[in-house]
C-alpha positions in Angstrom: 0.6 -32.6 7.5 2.3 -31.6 11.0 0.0 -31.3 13.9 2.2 -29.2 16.6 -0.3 -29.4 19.4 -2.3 -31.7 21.1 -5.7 -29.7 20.7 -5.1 -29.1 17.4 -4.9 -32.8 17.0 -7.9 -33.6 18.7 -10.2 -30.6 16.6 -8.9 -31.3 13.3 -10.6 -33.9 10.6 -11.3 -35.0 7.0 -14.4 -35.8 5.7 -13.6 -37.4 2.3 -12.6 -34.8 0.5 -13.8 -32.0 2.9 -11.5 -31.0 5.8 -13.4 -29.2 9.1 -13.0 -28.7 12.3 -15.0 -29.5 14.9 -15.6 -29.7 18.7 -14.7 -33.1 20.4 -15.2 -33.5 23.9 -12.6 -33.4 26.4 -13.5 -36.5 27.7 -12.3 -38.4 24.4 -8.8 -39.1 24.5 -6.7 -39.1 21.9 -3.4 -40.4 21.9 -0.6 -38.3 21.2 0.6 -40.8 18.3 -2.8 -41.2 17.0 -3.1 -40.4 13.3 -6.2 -38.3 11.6 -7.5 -41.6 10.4 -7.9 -43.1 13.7 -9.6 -39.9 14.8 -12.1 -40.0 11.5 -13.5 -43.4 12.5 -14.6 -42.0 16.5 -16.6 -39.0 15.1 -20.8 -39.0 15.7 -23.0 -39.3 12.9 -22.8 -36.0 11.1 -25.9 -35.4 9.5 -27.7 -34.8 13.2 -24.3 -32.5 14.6 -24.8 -30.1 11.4 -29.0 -30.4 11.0 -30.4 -26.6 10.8 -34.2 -26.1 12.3 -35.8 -24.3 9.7 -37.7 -22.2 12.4 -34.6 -20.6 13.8 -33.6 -19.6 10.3 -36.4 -17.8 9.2 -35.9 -13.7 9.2 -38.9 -11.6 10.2 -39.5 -8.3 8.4 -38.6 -5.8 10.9 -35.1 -7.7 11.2 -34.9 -7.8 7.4 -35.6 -3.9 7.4 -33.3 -3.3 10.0 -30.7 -5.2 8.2 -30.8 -4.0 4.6 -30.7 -0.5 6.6 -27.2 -1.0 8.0 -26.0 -2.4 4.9 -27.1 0.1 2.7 -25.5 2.9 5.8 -22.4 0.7 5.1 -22.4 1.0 1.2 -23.4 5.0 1.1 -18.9 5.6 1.5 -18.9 3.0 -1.7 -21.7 5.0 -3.9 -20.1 8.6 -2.7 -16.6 7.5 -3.9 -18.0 5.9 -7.3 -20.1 9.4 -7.9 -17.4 11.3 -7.8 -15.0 9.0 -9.2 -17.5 9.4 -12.2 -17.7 13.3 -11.9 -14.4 13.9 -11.5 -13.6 11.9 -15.2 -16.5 13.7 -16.4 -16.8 17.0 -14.9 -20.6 17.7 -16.4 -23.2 14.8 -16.3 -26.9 14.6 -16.8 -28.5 12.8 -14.2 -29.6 10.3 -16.1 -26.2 9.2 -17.6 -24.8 9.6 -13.9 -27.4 6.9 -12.3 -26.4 4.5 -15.9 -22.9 4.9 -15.1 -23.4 4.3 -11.1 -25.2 1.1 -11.9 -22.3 -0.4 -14.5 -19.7 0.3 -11.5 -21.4 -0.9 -8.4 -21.5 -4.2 -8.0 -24.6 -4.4 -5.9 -28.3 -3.8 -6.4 -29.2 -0.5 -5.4 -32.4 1.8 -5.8 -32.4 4.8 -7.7 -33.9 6.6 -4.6 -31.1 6.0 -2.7 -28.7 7.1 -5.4 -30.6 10.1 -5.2 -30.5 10.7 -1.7 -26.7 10.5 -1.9 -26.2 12.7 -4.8 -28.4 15.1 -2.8 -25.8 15.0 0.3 -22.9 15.7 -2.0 -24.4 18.8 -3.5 -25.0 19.5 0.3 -21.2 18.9 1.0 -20.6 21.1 -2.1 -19.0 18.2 -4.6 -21.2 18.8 -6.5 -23.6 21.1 -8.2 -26.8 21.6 -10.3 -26.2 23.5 -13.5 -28.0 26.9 -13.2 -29.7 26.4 -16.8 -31.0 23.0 -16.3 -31.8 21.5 -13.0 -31.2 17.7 -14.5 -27.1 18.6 -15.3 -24.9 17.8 -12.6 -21.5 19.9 -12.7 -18.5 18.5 -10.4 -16.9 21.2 -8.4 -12.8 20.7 -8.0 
């Protein structure tokens, strides 16, 4: 392996069978020569450069609102395309079989009152329609 500069040299390592990269002071020099093996053996103890407070990682509940909010704001283009994906093969769909099918495609967990939400905004958008003879029949509009 070809290092072609000199601070790639110096942030480059391998730890056993693990390769990183981490920061080394600008103070430690590093010959130009020097191979990744000489560079191994000047490295700190590792288990206090990588040690995680457990404090710092927790997640309060307002953040853990906030962030399953975006996500989901993130996701709605996914569960639009994959209900009419589904509409468009099918044309007519009862809402149950419509929420079965949209949990086989989508690969993440989901609540069914979101589903609904969305389903709501494409009938809004016109994609989609109740029937007029049952309320629980979706029709797909072309």
């Amino acid at each position: 392996m070809a290092l072609e500069s000199e601070s790639l040299k110096k942030s480059c390592c391998v730890f056993g069978d693990v390769y990183g990269v981490i920061m080394v002071p600008e103070e430690l020099e590093i010959e130009k020569d020097a191979s990744i093996d000489q560079f191994r053996f000047q490295l700190p103890d590792l288990k206090q450069a990588f040690q995680v407070n457990a404090i710092q990682m927790k997640e309060t509940v307002e953040e853990n609102t906030s962030t399953t909010e975006r996500v989901f704001q993130d996701r709605q283009y996914q569960v639009d395309a994959a209900i009419v994906r589904i509409m468009k093969t099918r044309k007519v769909l009862s809402h149950t079989l419509l929420i079965t099918e949209l949990f086989q495609q989508l690969k993440f967990p989901i609540k069914p009152a979101d589903l609904k939400k969305r389903i709501e905004s494409l009938i809004d958008r016109e994609y989609l329609e109740r029937d007029k003879n049952n309320p629980q029949i979706y029709n797909y509009l072309a």
